[in-house]
N, C-alpha and C positions, 0 to 999 in steps of 0.2 A: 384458234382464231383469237385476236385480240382484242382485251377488254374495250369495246363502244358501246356508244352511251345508246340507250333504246331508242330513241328517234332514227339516229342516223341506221340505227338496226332496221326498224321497219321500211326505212325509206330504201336500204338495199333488198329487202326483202320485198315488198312492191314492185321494184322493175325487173326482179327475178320472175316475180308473177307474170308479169307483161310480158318477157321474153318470150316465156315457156307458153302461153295462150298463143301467140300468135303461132306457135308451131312450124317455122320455120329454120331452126337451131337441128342444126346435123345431132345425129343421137349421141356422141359423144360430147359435144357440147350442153345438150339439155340434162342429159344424166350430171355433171358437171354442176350447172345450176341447181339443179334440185337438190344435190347434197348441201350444197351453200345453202341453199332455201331451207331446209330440214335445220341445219347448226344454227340459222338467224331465229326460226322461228324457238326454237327451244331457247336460247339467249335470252329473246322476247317476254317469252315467258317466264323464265326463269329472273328476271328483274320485275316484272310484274308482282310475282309470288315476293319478292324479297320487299317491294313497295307495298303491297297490302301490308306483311308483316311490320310494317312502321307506321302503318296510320294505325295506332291505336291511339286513344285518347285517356288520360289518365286523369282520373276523379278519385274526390275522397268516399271511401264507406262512410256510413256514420260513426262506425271507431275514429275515425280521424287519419285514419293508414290510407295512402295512393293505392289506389287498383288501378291495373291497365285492364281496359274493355275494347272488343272487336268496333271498329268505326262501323256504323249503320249508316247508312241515307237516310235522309227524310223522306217520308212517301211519297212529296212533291219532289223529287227527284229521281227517283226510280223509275 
């Protein structure tokens, strides 16, 4: 499959959902979809996982040296 961006990922993977719910797709057709649905959704994720690993935030210790620390929410956000 070809590197796309996670939006247009979800969004094919969305009307894979659709299809496959309405259950009208001949068995080789939906078997078809869901392998596509399976690669998009791991894609998905697998740019998810790669996005968390970059929201870190970098702050000094009080040595003075950068640390990168895991992004939190604020509880107002969670």
């Amino acid at each position: 499959m070809a590197e796309i961006k996670f939006e247009e990922a979800l969004k094919k993977l969305e009307k894979i959902v659709e299809a496959l719910e309405k259950g009208d797709l001949p068995l080789e057709d939906a078997l078809d979809k869901y392998e596509e649905g399976v690669k998009l959704a791991n894609l998905c994720t697998k740019k998810l996982d790669q996005a968390e690993r970059k929201i870190n935030i970098l702050s000094r210790a009080e040595d003075g040296k950068l640390v990168r620390k895991p992004f939190e929410a604020d509880e107002d956000e969670k």
